[in-house]
PyMOL CGO cylinders between C-alpha atoms (Angstrom):
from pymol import cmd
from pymol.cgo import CYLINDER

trace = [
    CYLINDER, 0.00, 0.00, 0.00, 2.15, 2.88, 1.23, 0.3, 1, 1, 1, 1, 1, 1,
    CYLINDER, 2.15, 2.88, 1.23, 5.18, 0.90, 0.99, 0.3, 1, 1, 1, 1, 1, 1,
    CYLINDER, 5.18, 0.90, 0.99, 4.44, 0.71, -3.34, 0.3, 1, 1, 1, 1, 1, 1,
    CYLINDER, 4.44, 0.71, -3.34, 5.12, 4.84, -3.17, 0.3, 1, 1, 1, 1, 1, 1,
    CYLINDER, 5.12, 4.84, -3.17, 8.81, 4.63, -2.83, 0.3, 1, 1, 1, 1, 1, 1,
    CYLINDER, 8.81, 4.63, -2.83, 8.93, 2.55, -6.20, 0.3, 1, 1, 1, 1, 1, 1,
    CYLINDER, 8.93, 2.55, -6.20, 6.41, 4.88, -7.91, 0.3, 1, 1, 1, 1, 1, 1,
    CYLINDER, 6.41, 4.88, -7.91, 7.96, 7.28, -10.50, 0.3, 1, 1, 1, 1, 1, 1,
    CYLINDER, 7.96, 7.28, -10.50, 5.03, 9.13, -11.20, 0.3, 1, 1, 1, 1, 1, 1,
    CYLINDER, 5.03, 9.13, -11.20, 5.04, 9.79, -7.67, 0.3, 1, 1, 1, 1, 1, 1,
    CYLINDER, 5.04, 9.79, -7.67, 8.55, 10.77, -7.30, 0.3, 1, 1, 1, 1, 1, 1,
    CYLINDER, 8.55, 10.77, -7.30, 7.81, 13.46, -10.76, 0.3, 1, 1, 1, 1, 1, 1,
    CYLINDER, 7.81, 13.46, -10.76, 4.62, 14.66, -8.49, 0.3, 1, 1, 1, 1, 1, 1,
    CYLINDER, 4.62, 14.66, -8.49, 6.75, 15.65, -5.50, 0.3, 1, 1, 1, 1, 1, 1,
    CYLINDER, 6.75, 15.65, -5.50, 9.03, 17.11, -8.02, 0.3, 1, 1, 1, 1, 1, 1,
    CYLINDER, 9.03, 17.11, -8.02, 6.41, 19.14, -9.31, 0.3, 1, 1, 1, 1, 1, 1,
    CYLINDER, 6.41, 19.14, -9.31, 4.61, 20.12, -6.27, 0.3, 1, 1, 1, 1, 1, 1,
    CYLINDER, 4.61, 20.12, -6.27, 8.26, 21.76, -5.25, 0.3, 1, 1, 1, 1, 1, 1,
    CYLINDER, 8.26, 21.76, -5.25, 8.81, 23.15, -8.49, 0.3, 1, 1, 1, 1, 1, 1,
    CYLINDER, 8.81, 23.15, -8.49, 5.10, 24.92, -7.49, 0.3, 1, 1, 1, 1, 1, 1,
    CYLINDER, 5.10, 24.92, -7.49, 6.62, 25.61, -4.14, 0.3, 1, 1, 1, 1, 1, 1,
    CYLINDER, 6.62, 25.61, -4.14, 10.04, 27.38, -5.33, 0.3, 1, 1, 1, 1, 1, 1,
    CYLINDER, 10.04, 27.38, -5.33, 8.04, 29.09, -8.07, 0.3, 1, 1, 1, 1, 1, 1,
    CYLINDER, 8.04, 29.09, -8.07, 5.85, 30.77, -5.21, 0.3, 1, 1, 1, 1, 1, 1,
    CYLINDER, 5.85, 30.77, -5.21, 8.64, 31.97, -3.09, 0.3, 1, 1, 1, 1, 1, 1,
    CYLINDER, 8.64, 31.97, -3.09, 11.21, 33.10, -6.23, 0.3, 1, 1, 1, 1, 1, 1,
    CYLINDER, 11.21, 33.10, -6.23, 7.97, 35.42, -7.20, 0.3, 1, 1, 1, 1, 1, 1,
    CYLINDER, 7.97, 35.42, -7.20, 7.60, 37.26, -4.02, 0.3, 1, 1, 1, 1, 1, 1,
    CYLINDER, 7.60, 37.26, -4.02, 11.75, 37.93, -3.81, 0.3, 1, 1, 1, 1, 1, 1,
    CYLINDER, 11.75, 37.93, -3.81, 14.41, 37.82, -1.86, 0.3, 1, 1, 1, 1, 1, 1,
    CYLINDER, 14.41, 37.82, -1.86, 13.58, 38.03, 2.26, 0.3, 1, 1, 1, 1, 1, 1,
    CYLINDER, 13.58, 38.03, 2.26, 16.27, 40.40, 2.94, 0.3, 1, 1, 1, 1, 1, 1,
    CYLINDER, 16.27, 40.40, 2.94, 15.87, 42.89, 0.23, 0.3, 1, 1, 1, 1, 1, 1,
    CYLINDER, 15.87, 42.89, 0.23, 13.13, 41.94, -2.38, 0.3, 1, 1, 1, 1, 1, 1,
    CYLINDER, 13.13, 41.94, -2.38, 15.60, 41.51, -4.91, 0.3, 1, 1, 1, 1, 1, 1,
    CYLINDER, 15.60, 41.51, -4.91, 15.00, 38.85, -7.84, 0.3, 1, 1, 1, 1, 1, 1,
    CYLINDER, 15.00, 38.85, -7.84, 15.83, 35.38, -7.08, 0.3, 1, 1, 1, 1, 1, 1,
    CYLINDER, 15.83, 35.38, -7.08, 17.77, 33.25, -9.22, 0.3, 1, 1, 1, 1, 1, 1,
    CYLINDER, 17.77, 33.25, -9.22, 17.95, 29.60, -9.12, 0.3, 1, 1, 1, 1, 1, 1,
    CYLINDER, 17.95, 29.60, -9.12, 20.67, 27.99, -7.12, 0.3, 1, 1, 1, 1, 1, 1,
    CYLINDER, 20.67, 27.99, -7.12, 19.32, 24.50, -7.57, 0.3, 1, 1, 1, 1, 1, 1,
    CYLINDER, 19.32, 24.50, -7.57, 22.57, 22.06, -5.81, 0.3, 1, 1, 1, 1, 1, 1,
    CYLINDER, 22.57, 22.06, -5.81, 22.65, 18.06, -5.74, 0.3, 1, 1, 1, 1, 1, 1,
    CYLINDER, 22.65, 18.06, -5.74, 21.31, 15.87, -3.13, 0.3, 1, 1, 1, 1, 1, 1,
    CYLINDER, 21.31, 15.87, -3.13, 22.18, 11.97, -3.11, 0.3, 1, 1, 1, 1, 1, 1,
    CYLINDER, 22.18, 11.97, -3.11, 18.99, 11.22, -0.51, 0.3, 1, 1, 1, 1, 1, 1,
    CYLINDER, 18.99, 11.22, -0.51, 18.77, 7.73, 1.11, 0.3, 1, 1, 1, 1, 1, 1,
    CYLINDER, 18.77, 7.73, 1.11, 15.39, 5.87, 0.62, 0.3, 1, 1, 1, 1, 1, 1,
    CYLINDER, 15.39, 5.87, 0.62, 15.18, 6.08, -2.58, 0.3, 1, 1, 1, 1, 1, 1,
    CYLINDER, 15.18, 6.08, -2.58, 14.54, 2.36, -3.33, 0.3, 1, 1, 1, 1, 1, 1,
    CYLINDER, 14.54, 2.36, -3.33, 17.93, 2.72, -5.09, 0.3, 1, 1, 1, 1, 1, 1,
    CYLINDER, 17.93, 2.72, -5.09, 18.03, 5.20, -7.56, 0.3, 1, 1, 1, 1, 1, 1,
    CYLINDER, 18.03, 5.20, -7.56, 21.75, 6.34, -8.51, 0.3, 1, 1, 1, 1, 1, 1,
    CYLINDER, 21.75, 6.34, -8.51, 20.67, 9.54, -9.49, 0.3, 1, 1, 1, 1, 1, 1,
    CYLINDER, 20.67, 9.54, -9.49, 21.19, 12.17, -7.74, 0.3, 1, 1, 1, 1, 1, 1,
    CYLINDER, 21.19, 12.17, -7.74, 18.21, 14.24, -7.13, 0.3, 1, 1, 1, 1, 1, 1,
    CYLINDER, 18.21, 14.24, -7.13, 18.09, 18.07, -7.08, 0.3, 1, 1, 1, 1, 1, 1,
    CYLINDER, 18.09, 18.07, -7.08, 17.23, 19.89, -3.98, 0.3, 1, 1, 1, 1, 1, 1,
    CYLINDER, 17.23, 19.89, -3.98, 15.67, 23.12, -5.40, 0.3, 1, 1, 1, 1, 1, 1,
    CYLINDER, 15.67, 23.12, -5.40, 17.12, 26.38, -4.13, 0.3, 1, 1, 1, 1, 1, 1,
    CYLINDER, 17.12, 26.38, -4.13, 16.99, 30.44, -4.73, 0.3, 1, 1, 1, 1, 1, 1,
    CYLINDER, 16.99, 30.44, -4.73, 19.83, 32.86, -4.46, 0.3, 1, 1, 1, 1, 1, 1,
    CYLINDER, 19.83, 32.86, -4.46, 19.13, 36.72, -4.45, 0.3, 1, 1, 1, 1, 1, 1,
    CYLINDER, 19.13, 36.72, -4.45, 20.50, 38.51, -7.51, 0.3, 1, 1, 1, 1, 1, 1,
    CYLINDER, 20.50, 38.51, -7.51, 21.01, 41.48, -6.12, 0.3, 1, 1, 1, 1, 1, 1,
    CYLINDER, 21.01, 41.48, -6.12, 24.89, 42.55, -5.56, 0.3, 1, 1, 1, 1, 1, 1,
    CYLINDER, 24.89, 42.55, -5.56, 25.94, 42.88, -1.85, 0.3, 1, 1, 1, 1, 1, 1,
    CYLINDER, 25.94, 42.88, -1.85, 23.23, 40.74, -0.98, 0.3, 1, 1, 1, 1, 1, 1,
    CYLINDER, 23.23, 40.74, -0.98, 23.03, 37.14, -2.37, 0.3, 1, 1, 1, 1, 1, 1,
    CYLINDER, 23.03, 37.14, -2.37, 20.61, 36.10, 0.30, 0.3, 1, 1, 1, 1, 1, 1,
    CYLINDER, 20.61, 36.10, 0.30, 19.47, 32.25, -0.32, 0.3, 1, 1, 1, 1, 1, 1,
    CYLINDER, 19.47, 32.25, -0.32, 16.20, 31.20, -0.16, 0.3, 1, 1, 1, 1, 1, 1,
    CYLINDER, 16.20, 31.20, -0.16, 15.61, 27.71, 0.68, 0.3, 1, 1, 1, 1, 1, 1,
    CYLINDER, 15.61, 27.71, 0.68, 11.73, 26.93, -0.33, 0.3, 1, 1, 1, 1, 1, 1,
    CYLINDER, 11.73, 26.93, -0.33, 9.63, 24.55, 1.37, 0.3, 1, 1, 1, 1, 1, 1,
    CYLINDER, 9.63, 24.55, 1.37, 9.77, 20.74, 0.07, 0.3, 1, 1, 1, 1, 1, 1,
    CYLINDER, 9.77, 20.74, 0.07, 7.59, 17.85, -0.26, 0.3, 1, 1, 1, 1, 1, 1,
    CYLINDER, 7.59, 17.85, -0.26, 10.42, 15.93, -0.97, 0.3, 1, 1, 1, 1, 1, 1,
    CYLINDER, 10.42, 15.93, -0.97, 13.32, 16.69, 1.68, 0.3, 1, 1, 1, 1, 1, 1,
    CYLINDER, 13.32, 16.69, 1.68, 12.17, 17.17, 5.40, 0.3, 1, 1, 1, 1, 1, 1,
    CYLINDER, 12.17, 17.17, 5.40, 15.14, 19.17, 5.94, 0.3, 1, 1, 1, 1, 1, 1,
    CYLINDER, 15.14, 19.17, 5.94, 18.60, 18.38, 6.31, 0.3, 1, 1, 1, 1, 1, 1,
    CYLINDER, 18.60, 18.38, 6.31, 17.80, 14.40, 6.53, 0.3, 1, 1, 1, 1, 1, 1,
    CYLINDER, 17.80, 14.40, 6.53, 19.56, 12.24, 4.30, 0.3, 1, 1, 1, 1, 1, 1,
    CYLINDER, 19.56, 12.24, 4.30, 16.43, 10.28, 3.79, 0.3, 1, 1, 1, 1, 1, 1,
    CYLINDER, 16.43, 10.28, 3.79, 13.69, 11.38, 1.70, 0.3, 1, 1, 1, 1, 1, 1,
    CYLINDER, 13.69, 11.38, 1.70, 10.69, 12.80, 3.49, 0.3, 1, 1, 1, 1, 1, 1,
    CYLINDER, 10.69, 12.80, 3.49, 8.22, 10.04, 2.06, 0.3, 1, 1, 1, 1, 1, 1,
    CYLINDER, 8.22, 10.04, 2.06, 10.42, 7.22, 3.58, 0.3, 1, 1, 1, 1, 1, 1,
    CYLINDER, 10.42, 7.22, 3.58, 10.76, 9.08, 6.61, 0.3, 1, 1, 1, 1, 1, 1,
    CYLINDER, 10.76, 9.08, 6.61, 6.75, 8.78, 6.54, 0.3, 1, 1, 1, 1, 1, 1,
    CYLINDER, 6.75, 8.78, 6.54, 6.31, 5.41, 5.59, 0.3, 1, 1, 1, 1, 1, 1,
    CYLINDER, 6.31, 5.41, 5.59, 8.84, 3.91, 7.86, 0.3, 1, 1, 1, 1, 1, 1,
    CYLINDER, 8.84, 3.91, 7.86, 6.64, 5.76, 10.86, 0.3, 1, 1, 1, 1, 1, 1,
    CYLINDER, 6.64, 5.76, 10.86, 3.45, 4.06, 9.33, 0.3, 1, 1, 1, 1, 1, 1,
    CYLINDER, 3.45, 4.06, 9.33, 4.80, 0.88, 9.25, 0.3, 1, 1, 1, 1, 1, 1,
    CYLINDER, 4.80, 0.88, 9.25, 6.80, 1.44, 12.31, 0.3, 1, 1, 1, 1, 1, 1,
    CYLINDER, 6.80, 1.44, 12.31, 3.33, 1.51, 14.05, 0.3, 1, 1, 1, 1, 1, 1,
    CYLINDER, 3.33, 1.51, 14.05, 2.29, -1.64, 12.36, 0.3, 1, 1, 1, 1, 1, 1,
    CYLINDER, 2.29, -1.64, 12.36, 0.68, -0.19, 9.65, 0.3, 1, 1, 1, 1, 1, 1,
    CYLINDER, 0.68, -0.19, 9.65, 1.54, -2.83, 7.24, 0.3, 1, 1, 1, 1, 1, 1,
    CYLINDER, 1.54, -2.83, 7.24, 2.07, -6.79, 7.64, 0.3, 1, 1, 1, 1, 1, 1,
    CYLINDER, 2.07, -6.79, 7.64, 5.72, -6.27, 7.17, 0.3, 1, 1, 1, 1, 1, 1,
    CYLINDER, 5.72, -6.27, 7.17, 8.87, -6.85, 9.89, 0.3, 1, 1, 1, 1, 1, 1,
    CYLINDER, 8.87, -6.85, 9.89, 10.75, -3.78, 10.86, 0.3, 1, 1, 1, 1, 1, 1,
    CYLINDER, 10.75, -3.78, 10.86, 13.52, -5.91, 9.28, 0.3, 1, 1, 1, 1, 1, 1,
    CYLINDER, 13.52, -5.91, 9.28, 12.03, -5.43, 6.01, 0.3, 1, 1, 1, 1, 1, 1,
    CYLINDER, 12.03, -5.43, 6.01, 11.37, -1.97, 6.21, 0.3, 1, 1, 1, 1, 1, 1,
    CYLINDER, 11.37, -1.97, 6.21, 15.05, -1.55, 7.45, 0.3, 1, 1, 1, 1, 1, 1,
    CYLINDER, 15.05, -1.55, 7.45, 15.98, -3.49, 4.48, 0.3, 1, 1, 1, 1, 1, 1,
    CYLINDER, 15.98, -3.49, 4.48, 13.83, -1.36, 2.04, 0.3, 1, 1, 1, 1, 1, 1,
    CYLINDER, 13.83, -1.36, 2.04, 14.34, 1.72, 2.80, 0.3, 1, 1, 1, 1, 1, 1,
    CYLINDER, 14.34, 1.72, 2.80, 18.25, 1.30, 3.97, 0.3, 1, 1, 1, 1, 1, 1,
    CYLINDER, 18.25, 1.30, 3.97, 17.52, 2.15, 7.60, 0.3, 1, 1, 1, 1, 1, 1,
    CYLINDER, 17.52, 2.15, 7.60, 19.25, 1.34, 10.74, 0.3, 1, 1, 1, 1, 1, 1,
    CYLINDER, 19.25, 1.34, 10.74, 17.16, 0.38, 14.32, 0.3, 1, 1, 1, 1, 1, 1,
    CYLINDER, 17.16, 0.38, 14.32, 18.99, 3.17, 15.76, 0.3, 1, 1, 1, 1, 1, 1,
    CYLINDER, 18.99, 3.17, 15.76, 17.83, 5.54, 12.71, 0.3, 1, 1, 1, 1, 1, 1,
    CYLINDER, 17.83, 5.54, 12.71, 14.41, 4.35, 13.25, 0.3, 1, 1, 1, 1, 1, 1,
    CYLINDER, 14.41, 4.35, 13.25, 14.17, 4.67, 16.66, 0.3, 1, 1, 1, 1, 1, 1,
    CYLINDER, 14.17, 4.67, 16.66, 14.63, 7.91, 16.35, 0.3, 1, 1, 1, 1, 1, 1,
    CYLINDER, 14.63, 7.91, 16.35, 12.69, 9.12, 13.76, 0.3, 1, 1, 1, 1, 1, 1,
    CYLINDER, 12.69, 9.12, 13.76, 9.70, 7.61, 16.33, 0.3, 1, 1, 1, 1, 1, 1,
    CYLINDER, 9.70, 7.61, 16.33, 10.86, 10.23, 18.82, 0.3, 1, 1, 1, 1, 1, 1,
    CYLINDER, 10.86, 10.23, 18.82, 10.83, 12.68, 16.25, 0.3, 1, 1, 1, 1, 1, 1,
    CYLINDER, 10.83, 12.68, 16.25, 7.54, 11.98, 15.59, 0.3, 1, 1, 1, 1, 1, 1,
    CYLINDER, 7.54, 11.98, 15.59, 6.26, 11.42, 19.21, 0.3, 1, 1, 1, 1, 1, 1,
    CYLINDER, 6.26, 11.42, 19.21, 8.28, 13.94, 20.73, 0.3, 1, 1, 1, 1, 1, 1,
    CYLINDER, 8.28, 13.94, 20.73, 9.69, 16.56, 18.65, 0.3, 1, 1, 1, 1, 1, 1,
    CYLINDER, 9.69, 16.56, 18.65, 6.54, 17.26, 16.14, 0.3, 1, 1, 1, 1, 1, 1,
    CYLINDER, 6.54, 17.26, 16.14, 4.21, 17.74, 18.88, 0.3, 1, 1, 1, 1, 1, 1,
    CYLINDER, 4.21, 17.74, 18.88, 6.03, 20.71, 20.45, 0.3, 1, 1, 1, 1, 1, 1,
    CYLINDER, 6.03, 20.71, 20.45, 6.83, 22.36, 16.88, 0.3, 1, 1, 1, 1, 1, 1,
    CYLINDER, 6.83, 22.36, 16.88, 5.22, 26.22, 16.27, 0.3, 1, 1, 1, 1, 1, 1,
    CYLINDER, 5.22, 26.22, 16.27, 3.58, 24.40, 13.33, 0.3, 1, 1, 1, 1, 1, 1,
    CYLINDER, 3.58, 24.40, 13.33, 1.51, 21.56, 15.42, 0.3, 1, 1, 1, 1, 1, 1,
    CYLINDER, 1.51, 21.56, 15.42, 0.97, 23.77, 18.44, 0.3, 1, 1, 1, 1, 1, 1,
    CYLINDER, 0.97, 23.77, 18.44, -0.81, 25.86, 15.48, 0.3, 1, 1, 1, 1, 1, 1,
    CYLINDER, -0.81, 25.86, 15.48, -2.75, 23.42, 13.33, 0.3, 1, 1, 1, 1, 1, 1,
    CYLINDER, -2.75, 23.42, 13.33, -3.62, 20.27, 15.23, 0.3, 1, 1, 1, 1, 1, 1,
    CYLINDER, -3.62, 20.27, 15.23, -6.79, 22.00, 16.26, 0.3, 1, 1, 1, 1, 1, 1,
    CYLINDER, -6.79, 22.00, 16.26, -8.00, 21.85, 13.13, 0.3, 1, 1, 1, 1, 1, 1,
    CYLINDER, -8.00, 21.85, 13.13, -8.46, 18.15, 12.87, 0.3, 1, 1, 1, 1, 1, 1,
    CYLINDER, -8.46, 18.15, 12.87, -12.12, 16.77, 14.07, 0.3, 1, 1, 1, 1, 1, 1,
    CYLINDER, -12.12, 16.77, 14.07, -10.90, 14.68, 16.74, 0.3, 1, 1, 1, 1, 1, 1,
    CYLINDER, -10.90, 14.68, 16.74, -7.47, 14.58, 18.44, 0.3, 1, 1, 1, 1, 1, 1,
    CYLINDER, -7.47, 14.58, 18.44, -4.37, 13.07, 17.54, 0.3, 1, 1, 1, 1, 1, 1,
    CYLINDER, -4.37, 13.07, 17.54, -2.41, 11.88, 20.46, 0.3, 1, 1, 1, 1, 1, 1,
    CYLINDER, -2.41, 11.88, 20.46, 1.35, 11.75, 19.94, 0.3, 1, 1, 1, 1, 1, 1,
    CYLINDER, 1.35, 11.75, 19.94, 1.77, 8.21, 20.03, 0.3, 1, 1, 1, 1, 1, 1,
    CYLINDER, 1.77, 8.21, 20.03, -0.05, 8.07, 17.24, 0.3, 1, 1, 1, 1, 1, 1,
    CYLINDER, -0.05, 8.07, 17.24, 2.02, 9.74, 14.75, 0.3, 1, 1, 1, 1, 1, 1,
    CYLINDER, 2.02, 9.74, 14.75, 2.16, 9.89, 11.70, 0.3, 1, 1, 1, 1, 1, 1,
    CYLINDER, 2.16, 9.89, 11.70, -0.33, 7.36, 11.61, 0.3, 1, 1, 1, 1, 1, 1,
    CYLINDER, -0.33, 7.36, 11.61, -3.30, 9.40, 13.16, 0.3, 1, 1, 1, 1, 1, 1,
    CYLINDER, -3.30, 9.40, 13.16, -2.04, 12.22, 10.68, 0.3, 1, 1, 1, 1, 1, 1,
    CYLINDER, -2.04, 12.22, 10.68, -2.52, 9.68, 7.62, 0.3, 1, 1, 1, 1, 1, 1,
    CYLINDER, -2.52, 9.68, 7.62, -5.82, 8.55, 8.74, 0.3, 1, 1, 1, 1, 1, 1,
    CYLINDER, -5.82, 8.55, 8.74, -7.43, 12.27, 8.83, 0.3, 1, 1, 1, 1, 1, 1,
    CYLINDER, -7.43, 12.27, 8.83, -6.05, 12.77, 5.03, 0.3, 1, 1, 1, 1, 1, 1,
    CYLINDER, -6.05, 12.77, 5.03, -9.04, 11.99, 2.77, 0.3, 1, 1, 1, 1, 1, 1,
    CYLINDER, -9.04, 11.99, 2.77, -8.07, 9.85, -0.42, 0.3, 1, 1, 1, 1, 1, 1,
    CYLINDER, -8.07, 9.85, -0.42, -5.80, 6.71, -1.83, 0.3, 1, 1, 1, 1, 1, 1,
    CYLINDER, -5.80, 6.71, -1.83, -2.19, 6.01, -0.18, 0.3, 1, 1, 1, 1, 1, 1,
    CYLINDER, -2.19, 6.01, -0.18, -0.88, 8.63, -2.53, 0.3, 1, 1, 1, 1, 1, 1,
    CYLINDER, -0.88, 8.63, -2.53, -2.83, 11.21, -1.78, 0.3, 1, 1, 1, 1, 1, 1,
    CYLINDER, -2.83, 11.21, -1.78, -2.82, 10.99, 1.82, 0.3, 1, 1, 1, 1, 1, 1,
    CYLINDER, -2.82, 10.99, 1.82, 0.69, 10.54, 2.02, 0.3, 1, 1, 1, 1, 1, 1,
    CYLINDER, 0.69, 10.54, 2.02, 1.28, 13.84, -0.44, 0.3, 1, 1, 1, 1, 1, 1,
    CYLINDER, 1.28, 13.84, -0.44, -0.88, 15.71, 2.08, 0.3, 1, 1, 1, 1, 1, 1,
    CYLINDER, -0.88, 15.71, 2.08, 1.08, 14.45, 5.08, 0.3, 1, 1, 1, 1, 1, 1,
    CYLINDER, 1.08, 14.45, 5.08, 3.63, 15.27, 3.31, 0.3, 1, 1, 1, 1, 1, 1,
    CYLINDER, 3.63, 15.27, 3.31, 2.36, 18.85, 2.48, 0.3, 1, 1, 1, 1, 1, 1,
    CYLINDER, 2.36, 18.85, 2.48, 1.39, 19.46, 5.77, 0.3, 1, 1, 1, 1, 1, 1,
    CYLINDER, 1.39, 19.46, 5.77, 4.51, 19.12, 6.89, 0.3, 1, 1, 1, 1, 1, 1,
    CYLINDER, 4.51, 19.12, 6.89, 6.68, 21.05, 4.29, 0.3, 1, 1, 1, 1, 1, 1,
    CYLINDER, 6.68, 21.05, 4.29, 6.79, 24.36, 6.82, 0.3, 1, 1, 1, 1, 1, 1,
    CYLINDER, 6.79, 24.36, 6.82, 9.67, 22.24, 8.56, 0.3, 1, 1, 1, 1, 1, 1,
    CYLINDER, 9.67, 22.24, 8.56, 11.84, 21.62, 5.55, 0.3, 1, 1, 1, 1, 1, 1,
    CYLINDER, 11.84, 21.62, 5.55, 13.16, 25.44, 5.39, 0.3, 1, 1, 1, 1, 1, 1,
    CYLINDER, 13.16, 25.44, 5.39, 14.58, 28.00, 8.13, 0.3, 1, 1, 1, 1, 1, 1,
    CYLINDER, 14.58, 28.00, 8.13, 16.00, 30.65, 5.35, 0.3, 1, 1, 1, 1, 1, 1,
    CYLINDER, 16.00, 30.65, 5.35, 12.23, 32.39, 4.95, 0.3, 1, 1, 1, 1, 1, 1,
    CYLINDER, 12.23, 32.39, 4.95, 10.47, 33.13, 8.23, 0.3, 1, 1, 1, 1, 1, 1,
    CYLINDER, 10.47, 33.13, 8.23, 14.30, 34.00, 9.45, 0.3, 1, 1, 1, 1, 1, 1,
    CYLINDER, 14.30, 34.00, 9.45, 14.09, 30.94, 12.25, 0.3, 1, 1, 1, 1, 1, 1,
    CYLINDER, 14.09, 30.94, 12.25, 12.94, 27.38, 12.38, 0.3, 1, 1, 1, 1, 1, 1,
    CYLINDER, 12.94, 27.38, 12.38, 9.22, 26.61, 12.14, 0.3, 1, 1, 1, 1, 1, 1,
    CYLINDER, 9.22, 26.61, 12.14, 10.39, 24.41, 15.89, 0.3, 1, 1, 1, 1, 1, 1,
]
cmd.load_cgo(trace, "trace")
């Protein structure tokens, strides 16, 4: 179900779109420090969980134009939670599955994805404990119906996403793109 994503190309070209959309939106309103016109400053990014694509993928960036200023601007992704060398969709489904949301060992996600037990282990804190007390839960968790309780992350997230696999997991995914870029508000969104 999920776990059919990370093989999906016409996913992967989605994501790539949606941050193409994404990059597009913050290279029109200009450079944060002095409104200046961005410029692409697009750089390579050889991301784990990948399902073993050699390729290195392209992290999409912006660099101000404007002499004496070159401020970057690092848009929001669908794609890259951050500075993680994993790819935010198998940083998602390994937390699904992770909470037994597929008849699969943890041995097989490990193997899948390329994942340590240590690497997981953490990304469940990350999920119980760090995402909860980010600026961007603290402001939008009251706008799901009922209540997500940490514990139940990501999977209670997925399960209030209307749609297929792909579609929840894009808006997961979406919804947590605020995280993957300091450069714009000035600070981290945690």
């Amino acid at each position: 179900m999920y776990r059919d994503l990370l093989k999906d190309e016409r996913f992967q070209k989605l994501l790539l779109r949606y941050d193409q959309d994404l990059a597009r939106d913050v290279q029109q309103a200009g450079c944060p420090k002095c409104s200046g016109r961005l410029d692409q400053a697009n750089y390579p990014r050889k991301p784990r969980g990948d399902d073993g694509n050699s390729d290195p993928a392209i992290r999409l960036s912006l660099c101000c134009a404007v002499e004496g200023c070159r401020g970057r601007a690092l848009p929001p992704s669908v794609r890259f939670l951050g500075r993680r060398v994993y790819l935010g969709l198998a940083f998602v489904i390994a937390g699904w599955v992770e909470q037994g949301g597929e008849r699969c060992s943890r041995a097989q996600v490990r193997e899948r994805i390329g994942v340590s037990r240590r690497t997981l282990q953490r990304w469940r804190r990350w999920w119980t404990a760090t995402l909860p007390r980010t600026r961007l839960w603290e402001g939008e968790r009251g706008r799901f119906e009922s209540p997500i309780a940490s514990s139940d992350l990501p999977r209670g997230l997925l399960d209030r996403f209307a749609g297929g696999p792909g579609e929840r997991v894009m808006a997961l995914l979406w919804f947590l793109s605020p995280l993957t870029t300091t450069s714009l508000a000035g600070q981290p969104a945690f």
